[in-house]
N, C-alpha and C positions, 0 to 999 in steps of 0.2 A: 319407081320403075314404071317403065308406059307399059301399059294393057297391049299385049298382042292378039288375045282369043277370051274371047269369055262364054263361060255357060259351056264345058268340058266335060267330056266322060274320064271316069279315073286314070287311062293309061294316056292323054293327051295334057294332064295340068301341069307339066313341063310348059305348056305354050300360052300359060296364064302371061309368062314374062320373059322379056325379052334375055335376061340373064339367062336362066332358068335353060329359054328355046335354043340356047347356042348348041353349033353339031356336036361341040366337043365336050360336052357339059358329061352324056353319057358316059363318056370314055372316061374321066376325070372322076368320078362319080362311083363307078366301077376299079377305076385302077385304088385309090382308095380306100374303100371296104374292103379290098383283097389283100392290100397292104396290112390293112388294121388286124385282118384276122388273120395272116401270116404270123405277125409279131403276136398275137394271144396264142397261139399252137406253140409259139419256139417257148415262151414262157411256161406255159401249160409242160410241154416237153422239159425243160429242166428243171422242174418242179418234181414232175414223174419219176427223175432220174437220183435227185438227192432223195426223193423218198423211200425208192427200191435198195439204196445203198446203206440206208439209217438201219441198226441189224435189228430184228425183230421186230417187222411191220409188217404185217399182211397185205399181202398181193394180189390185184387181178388176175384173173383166169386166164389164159392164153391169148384168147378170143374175145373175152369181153363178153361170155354169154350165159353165163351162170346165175339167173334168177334169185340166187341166195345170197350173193355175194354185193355185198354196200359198193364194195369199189370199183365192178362191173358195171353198176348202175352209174355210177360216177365218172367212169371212164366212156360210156355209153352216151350218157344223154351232157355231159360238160361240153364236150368240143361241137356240139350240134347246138345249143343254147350262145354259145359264145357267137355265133352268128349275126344272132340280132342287133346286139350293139356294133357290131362292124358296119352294121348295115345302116344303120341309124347314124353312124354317127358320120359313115363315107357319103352319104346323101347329103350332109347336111356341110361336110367340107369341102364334099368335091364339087359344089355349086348348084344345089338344087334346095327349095324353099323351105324353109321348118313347118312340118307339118302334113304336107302333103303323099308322103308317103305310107302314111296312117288313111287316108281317105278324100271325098272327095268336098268334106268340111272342115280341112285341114287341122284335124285330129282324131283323137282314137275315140270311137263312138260307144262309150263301152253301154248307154243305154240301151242301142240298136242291140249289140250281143246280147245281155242281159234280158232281154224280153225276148227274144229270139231262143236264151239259153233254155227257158222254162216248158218248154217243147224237145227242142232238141237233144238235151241230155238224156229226158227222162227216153224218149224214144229210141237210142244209141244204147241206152243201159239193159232195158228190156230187151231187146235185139240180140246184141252181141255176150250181154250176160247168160240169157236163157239159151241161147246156141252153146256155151258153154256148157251149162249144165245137163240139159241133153242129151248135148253128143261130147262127151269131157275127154283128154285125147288118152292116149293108153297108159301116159306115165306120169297121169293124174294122184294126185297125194296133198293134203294139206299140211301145209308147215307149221311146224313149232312155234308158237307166239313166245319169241323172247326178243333181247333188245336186239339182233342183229335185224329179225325183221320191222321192227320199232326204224331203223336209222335207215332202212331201205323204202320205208311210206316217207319218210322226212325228204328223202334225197327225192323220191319221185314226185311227190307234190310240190319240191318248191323246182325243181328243173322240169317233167316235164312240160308244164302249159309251153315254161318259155322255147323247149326244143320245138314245140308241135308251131309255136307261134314264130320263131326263129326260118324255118322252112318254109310258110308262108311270105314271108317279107323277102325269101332269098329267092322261092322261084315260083313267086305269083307275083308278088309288089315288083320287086326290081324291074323283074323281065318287061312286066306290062310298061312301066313308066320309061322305063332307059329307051327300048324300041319304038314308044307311041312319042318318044321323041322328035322322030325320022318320018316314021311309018303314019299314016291315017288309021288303016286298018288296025282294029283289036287283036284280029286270028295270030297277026305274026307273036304278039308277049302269052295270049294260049297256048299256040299249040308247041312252038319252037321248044319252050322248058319239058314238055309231057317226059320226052325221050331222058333227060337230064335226069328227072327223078325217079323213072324204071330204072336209070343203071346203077343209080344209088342206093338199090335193093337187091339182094339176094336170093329172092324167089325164083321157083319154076315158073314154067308159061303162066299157068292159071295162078300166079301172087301177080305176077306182072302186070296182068289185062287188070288185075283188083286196083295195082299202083297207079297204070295211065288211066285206069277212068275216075279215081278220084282226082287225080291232078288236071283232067280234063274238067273237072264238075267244078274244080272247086274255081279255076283260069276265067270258068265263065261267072260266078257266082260271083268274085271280086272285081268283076268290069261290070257285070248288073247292075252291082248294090253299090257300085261306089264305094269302094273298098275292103280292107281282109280283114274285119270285122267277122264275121259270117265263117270265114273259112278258115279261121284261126279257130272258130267254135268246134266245127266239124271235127276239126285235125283234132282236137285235144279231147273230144268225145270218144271220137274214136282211140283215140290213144291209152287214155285215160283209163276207160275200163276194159283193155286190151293187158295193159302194165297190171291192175288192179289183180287182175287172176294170173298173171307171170308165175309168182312163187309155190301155185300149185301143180307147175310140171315144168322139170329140170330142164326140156328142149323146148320152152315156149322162145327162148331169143333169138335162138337157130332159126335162119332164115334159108329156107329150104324147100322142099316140094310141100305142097299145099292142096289140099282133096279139091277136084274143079266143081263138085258139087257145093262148097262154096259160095260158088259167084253167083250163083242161084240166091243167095240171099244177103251177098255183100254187097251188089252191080243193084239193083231194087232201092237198098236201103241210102243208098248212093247217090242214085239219080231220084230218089222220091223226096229226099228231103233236101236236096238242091232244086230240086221243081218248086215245093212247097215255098221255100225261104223266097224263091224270081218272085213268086207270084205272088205272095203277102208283103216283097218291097212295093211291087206295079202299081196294085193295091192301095197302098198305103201313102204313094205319093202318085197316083194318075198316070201311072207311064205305062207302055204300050208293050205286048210281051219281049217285041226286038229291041225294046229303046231303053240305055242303062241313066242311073241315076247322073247327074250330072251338076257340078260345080256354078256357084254364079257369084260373080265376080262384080255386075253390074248393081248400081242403089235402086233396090225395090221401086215401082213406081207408088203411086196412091191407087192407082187402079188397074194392071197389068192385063194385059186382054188372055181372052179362054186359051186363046192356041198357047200362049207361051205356056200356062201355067200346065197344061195337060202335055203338054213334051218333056215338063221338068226341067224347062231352060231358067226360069225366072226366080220361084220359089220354093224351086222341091228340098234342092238341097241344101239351102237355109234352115229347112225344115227339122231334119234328120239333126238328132242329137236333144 
């Protein structure tokens, strides 16, 4: 395939190649992934239906929000995990490059995570644990250690990473790539999705401002760093020890009004450790705080001059991994 662009920030490596840069590659790309996870919901769906028919099996809650219950967790975080592979695999039929979607070294960095993780976790635990403990909400109670909560730590550790990393690739990856298709500018695959995933939540005003400014930190954090690496951490950090404490109060699922005194310390934890992560990529490959990591396409030379390499056009992202 001929080179069209080389040396790309993450939401342009559509324009590495001429297939790839076609207008309608998007739309193909997108109709797709929507197809793929239409057909996992109808299945998912008549799965649900001969189960609830089979006589004596136990059933989800109404709602899907009952912290005790395995199959609320299961019905909760399955059809939001099922995403990923739509998406993965609609990228990859509806005519965009293997690999790219993951970053902008055309895979999944999981070194950059993993040293990235050894900060971020423990800072997210301490945070949102100890605000728990704290201030613990009124219909705090510890649960019973037996096997139902046994099979609700099974179901959350092996779905959630994939829901928290599922939502990343649906409305950070996609958006950035399908738009930086068309588009130059980055702002349109940021800001466009923020709205999408406030209405995907249930919260009062003050959960909402919590939702767009993570989806705003994390928009920027995945065109930074050159890819969702990073904000795949985030989201399951946060996730992670958010689920961990669910089973100690029956209305942790209920997504609902939210004390604003909160954002006092979720909006901080948010934007500091999205600052920290820009600024130790910048750091770490010579790029300048507006300028995101970027893809290089071209053979190294034997002696690359100062400007390329300090823009991250040449060898940064070679680097990375």
């Amino acid at each position: 395939m001929m080179l069209i662009e080389t040396a790309v920030p993450y939401h342009r490596l559509a324009r590495l190649h001429r297939r790839s840069a076609r207008w309608w590659t998007p739309l193909s790309t997108l109709g797709v992934a929507l197809g793929l996870y239409a057909a996992m919901l109808g299945l998912l769906l008549v799965a649900s239906v001969v189960w609830a028919l089979l006589p004596g099996m136990p059933n989800p809650s109404a709602w899907f929000d009952d912290p005790l219950n395995p199959l609320d967790w299961l019905m909760m975080l399955g059809p939001l995990a099922m995403m990923l592979p739509a998406v993965l695999l609609g990228v990859r039929w509806g005519g965009r490059r293997r690999g790219t979607i993951h970053s902008v070294a055309g895979r999944f960095r999981w070194d950059l995570m993993l040293r990235a993780a050894v900060v971020v976790v423990p800072v997210y635990v301490v945070v949102l644990a100890g605000w728990r403990l704290i201030s613990p909400p009124e219909d705090f109670a510890w649960p019973p250690l037996d096997a139902r909560l046994l099979i609700i730590a099974a179901i959350v550790l092996l779905l959630g990473p994939l829901q928290c990393a599922a939502e990343e690739y649906v409305f950070r990856g996609l958006p950035q790539q399908l738009l930086g298709t068309w588009l130059r500018s980055p702002a349109w695959g940021i800001l466009l999705p923020v709205p999408l995933f406030v209405l995907g939540h249930g919260y009062d005003w003050a959960g909402q401002v919590g939702i767009g400014a993570f989806a705003l930190a994390t928009g920027v954090l995945v065109w930074k760093t050159g890819g969702l690496e990073l904000a795949i951490l985030l989201h399951t950090a946060n996730n992670m020890v958010l689920f961990a404490f669910a089973p100690t109060s029956p209305s942790s699922l209920q997504q609902g009004p939210i004390d604003p005194f909160w954002l006092l310390i979720d909006l901080p934890l948010v934007f500091g450790v999205t600052l920290g992560l820009c600024v130790w990529v910048s750091r770490r490959h010579g790029l300048r705080w507006n300028e995101p990591l970027r893809s290089s396409t071209a053979a190294p030379s034997s002696a690359p001059d100062k400007r390329s390499l300090s823009a991250g056009e040449e060898g940064s992202a070679v680097a990375v991994g």
